[in-house]
C-alpha positions as CSV (number, residue, x, y, z in Angstrom):
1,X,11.1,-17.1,-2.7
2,X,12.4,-17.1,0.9
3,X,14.0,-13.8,2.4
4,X,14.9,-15.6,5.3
5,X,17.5,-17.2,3.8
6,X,18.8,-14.0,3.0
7,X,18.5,-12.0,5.9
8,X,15.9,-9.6,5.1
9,X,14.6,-7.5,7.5
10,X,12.2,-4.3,8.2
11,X,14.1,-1.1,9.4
12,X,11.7,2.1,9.3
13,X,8.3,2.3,8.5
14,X,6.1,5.2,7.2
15,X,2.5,6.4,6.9
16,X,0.2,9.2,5.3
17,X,-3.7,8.1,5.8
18,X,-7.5,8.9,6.7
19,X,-5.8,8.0,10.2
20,X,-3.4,10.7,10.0
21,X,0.8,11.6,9.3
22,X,2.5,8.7,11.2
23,X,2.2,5.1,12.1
24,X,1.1,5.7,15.4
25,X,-2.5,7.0,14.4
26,X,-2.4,4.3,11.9
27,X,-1.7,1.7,15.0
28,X,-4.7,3.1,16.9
29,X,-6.8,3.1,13.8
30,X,-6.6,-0.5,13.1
31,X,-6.2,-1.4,16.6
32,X,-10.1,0.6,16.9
33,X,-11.4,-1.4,14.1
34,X,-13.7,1.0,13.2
35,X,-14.4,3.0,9.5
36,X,-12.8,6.2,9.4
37,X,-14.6,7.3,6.0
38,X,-16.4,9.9,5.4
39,X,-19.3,10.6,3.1
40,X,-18.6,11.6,-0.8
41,X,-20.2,15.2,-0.8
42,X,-23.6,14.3,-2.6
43,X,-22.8,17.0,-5.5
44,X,-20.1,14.8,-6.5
45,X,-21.6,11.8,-7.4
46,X,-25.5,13.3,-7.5
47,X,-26.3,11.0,-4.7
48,X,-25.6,10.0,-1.0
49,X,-24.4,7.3,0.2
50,X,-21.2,6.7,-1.0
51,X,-18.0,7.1,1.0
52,X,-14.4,8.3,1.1
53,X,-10.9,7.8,3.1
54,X,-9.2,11.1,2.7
55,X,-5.9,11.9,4.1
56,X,-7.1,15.4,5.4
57,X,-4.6,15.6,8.1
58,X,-1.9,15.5,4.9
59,X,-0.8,18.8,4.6
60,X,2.2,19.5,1.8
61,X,3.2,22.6,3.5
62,X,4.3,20.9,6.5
63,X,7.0,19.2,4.8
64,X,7.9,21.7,2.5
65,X,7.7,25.1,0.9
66,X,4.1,25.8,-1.5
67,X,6.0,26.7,-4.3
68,X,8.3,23.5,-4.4
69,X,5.1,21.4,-3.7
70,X,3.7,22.9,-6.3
71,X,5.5,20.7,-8.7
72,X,4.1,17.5,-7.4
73,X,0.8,15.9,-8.2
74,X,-1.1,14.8,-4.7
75,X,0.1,11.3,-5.2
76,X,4.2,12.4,-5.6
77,X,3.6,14.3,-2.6
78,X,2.4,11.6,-0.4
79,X,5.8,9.6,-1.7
80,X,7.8,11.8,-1.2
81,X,6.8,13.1,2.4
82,X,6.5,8.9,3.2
83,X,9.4,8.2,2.1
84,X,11.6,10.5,3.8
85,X,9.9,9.6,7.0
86,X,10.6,6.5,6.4
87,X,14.2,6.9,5.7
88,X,14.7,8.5,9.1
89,X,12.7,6.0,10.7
90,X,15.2,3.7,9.7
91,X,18.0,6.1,10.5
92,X,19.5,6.5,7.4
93,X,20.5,10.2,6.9
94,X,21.1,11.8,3.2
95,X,24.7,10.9,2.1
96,X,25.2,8.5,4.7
97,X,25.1,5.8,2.7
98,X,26.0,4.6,-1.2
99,X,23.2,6.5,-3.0
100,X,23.4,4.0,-5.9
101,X,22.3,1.3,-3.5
102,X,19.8,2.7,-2.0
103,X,16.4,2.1,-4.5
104,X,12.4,2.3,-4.3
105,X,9.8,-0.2,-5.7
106,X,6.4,1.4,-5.2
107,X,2.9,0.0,-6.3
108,X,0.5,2.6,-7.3
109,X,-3.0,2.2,-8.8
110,X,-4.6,5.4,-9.7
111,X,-1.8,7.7,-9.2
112,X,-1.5,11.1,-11.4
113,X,-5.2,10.9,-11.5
114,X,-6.5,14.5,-11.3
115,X,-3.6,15.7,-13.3
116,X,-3.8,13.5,-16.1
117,X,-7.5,14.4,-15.8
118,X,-6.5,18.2,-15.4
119,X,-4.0,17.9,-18.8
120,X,-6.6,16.0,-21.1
121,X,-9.6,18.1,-20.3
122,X,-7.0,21.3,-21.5
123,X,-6.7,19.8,-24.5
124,X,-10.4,18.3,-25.0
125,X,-11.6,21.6,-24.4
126,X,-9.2,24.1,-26.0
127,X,-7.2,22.0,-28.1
128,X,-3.1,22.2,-28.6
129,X,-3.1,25.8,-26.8
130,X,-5.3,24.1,-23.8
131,X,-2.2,22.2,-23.0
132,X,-0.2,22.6,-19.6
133,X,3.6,21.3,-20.1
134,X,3.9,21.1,-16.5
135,X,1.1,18.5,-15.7
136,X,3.2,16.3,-18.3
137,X,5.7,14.6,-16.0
138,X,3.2,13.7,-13.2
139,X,0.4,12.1,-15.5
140,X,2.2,8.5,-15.0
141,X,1.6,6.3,-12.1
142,X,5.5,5.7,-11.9
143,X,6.0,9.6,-11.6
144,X,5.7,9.2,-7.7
145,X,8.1,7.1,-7.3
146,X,10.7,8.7,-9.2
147,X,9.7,11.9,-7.4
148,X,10.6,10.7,-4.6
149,X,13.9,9.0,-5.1
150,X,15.1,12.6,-7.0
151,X,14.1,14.6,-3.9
152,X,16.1,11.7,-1.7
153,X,18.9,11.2,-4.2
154,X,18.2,7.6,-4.5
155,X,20.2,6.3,-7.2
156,X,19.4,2.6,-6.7
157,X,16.6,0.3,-8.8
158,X,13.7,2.4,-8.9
159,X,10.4,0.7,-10.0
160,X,6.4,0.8,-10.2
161,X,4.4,-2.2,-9.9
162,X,0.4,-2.0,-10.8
163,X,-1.5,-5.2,-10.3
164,X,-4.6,-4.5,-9.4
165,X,-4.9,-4.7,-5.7
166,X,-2.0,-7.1,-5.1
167,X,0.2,-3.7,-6.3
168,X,1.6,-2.8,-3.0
169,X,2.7,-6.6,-2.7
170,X,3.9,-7.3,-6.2
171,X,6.1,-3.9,-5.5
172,X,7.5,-6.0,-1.9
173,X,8.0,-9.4,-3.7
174,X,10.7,-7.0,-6.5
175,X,12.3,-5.4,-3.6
176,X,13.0,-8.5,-1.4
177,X,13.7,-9.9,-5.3
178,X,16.4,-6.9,-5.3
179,X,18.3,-7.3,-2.4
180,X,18.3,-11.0,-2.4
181,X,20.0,-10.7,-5.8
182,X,22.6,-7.8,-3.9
183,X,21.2,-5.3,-6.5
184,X,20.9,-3.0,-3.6
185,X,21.9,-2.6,-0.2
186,X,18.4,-1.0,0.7
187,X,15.1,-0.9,-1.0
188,X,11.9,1.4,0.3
189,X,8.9,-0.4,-0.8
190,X,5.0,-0.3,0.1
191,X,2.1,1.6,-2.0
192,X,0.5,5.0,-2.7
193,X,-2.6,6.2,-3.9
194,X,-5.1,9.2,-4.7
195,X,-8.9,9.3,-4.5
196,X,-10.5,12.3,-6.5
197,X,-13.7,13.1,-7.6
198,X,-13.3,12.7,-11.2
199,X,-12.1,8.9,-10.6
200,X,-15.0,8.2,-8.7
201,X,-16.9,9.4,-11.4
202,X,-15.6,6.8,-13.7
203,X,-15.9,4.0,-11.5
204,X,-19.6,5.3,-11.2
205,X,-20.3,5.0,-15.3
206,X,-18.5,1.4,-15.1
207,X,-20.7,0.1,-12.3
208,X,-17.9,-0.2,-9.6
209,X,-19.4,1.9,-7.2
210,X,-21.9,1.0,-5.1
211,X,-23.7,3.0,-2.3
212,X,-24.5,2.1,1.4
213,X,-27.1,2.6,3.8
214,X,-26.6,3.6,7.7
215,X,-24.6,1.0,8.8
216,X,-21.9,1.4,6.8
217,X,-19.2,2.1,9.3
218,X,-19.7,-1.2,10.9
219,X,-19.0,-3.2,7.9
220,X,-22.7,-4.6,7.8
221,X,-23.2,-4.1,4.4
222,X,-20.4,-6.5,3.5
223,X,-21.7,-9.5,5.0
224,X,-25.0,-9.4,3.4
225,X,-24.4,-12.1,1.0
226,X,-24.6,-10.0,-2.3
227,X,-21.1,-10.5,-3.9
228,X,-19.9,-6.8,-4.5
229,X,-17.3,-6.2,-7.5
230,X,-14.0,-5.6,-6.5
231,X,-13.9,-1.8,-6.0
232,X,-17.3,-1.1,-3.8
233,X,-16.8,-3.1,-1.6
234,X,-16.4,-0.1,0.5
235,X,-15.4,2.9,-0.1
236,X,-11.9,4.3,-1.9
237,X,-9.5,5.6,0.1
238,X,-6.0,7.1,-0.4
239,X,-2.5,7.4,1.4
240,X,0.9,6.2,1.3
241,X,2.7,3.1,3.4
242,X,6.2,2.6,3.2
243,X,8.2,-0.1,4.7
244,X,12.2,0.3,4.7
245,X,13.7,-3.3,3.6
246,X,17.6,-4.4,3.9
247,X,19.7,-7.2,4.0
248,X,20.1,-8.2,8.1
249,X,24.1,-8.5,8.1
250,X,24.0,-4.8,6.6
251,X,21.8,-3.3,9.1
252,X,23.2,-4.8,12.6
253,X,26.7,-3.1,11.1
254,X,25.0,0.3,11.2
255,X,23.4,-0.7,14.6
256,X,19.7,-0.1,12.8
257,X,16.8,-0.6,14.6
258,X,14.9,-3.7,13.4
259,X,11.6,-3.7,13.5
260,X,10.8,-7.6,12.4
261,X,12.5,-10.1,9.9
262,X,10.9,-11.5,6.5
263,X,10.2,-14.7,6.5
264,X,8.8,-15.4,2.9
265,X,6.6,-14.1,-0.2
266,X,4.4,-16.6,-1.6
267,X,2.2,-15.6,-4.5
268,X,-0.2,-17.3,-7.2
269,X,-1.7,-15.9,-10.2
270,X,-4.9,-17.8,-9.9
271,X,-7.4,-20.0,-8.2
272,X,-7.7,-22.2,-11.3
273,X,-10.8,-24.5,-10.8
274,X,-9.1,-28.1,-11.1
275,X,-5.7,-26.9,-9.3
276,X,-7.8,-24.8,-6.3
277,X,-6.5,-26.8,-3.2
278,X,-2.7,-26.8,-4.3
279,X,-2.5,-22.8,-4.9
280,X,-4.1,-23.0,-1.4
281,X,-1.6,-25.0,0.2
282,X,1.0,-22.9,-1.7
283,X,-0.6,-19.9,0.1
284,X,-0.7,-21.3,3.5
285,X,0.4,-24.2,3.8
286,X,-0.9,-26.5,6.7
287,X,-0.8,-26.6,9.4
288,X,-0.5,-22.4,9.8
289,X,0.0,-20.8,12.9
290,X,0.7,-17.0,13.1
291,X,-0.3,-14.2,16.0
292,X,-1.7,-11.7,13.6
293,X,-3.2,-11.6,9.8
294,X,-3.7,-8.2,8.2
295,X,-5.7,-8.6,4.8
296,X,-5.6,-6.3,1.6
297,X,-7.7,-6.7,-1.6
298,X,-10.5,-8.9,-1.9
299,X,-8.9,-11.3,0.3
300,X,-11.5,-11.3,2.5
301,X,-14.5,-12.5,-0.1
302,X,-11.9,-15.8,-0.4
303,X,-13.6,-17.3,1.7
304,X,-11.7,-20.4,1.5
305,X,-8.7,-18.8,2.5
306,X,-9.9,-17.1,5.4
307,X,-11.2,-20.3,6.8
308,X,-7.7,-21.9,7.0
309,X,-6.5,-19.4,8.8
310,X,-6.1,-19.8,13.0
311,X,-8.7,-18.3,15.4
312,X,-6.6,-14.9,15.2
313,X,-6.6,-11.2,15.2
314,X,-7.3,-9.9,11.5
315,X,-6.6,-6.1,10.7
316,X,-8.8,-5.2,7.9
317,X,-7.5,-1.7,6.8
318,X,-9.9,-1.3,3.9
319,X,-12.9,-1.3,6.2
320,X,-11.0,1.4,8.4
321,X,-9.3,3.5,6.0
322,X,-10.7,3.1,2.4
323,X,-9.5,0.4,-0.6
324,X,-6.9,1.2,-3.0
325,X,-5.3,-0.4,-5.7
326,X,-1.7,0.2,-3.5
327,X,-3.5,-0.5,0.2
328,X,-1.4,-3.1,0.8
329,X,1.3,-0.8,1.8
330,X,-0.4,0.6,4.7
331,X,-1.6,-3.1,5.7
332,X,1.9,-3.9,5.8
333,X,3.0,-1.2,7.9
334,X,0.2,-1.7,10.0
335,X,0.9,-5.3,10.7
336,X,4.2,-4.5,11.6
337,X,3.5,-1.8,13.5
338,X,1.3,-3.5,15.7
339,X,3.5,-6.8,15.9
340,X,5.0,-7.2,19.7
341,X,8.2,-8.7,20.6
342,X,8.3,-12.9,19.6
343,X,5.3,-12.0,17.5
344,X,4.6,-14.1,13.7
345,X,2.9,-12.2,11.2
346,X,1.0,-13.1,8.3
347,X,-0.2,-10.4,5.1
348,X,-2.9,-11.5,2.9
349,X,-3.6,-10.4,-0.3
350,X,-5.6,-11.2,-2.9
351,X,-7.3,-9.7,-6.4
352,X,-10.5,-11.1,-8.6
353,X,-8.8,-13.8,-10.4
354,X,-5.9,-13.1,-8.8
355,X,-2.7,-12.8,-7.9
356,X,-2.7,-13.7,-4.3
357,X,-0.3,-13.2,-1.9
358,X,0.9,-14.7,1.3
359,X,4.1,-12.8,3.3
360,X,5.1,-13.7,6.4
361,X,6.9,-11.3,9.2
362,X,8.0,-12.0,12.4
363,X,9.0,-9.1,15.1
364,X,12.3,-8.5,15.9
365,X,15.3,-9.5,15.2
366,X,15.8,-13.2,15.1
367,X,17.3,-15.3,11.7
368,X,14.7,-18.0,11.1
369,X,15.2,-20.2,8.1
């Protein structure tokens, strides 16, 4: 598909991650390059050397009482707080606009996690009575995004997309889907996700873990030609992006602030052997010239498509700020984010045996077709 011929663009952004509550840290974060992880507590896993990308500058009660955010499983809470920054990044105040147009498409990997895992060891251990009603509505990964549009009154399309680590762009691709199709005057979109200790205790048991030596925070362990499966290869991390999409025509009448203009979403579901180069060109098609890439997924063990990219600055945020399912959401915001003025962006994402994604941004506010 092709946003541009529809006028999509970027109004407000939002962020919750290892780098801390706002885009800004995020922006400094990537712009450092370097791993903010820290080390799984060893009692955790019963061994070192593994590594996490907590938000542990996140703190509920900043945004809202303790007994309201009691309600909320960790993952809801990082929606919800996201996406009403996000809404008044992008200036758009509760009742200010038709409620029913206004939606969210959200990917989400593991979200609900800890109290799913909270609600079925109740009953594994104590049976029917072991059972906490409350836990119920929060053990679905869609339960964070329809958290958050209750709390903002969002009455619009409300979706969750989970598709391995393409969820965050799958999520984008509906909501530019959305407004192209005038479902909705305004969709939030991006990803969320939790890391918690029981989670990487089943990744452990399946073999998606692995641990790393020393050097781990400068990404040497990666490049060491041992193909890692698609979760280790570096630590898990967790957070929320959120990225504010409209139709252009919509958002100059309110006098928004645009932050850049979509330019397209192109996706495959896989690199099939025999058809390899085409769902490359579809990808990128050649020649390619952009300012910026930011990557999400495995995109960077595709070797093949990294090499047809330009001799330009990539943003890795998995190596900064922990992998996740829903990552792409904070890629996203960080690419934009870090965009200047006349800039083209490109997004990169990609899963083992796909889908892949390509979506391209440019700052500002410019129609290109």
């Amino acid at each position: 598909m092709n946003p541009a011929n529809n006028d999509i663009v970027v109004t407000g952004l939002a962020a919750i991650s290892a780098a801390g509550v706002g885009t800004t840290p995020l922006k400094l974060a990537l712009k450092r390059g370097e791993s903010l992880l820290q080390p799984v507590p060893e009692e955790i896993l019963g061994e070192v050397g593994h590594f996490w990308g907590k938000a542990e500058a996140f703190r509920a009660a900043d945004f809202m009482p303790p007994l309201k955010a009691r309600k909320f499983d960790r993952c809801s809470l990082l929606a919800v707080v996201a996406a009403g920054m996000a809404l008044q990044d992008a200036a758009i105040s509760p009742g200010a606009l038709d409620a029913t147009r206004i939606g969210i498409v959200l990917g989400c990997g593991f979200g609900g996690i800890a109290n799913a895992e909270e609600f079925l060891r109740g009953y594994f251990t104590l049976g029917a009575d072991g059972l906490t009603p409350m836990l119920f509505p929060n053990i679905v990964p869609n339960a964070a995004a329809s958290n958050a549009s209750i709390e903002h009154k969002l009455k619009g399309p409300n979706v969750t997309t989970i598709q391995r680590f393409c969820s965050a762009e799958s999520a984008f691709l509906m909501a530019a889907r959305f407004l192209e199709e005038d479902r909705a005057d305004v969709i939030l979109t991006g990803g969320v996700d939790e890391v918690f200790p029981a989670m990487l205790k089943g990744l452990k048991a399946m073999g998606q873990l692995r641990a790393f030596g020393a050097g781990f925070g400068s990404g040497s362990n990666e490049e060491t030609g041992d193909q890692p499966s698609e979760a280790s290869a570096s630590g898990f991390g967790e957070g929320a992006g959120m990225l504010v999409l409209e139709r252009g025509s919509r958002a100059r009448r309110r006098n928004a602030r645009i932050l850049a203009g979509v330019d397209g979403v192109r996706t495959v579901g896989r690199f099939d052997p025999g058809a390899r180069e085409e769902a490359l060109d579809r990808l990128l098609p050649g020649p390619y010239s952009a300012d910026m890439v930011s990557i999400s997924g495995t995109a960077r063990l595709e070797k093949a498509l990294m090499n047809r990219l330009p001799a330009i600055p990539v943003l890795d945020a998995g190596r900064v700020l922990g992998r996740s399912l829903a990552l792409g959401g904070l890629a996203l915001v960080g690419l934009v984010a870090m965009l200047k003025p006349g800039d083209v962006g490109l997004h990169l994402a990609a899963s083992p045996e796909g889908p892949y994604y390509a979506i391209d941004l440019h700052a500002g506010d410019d129609v290109r077709s």
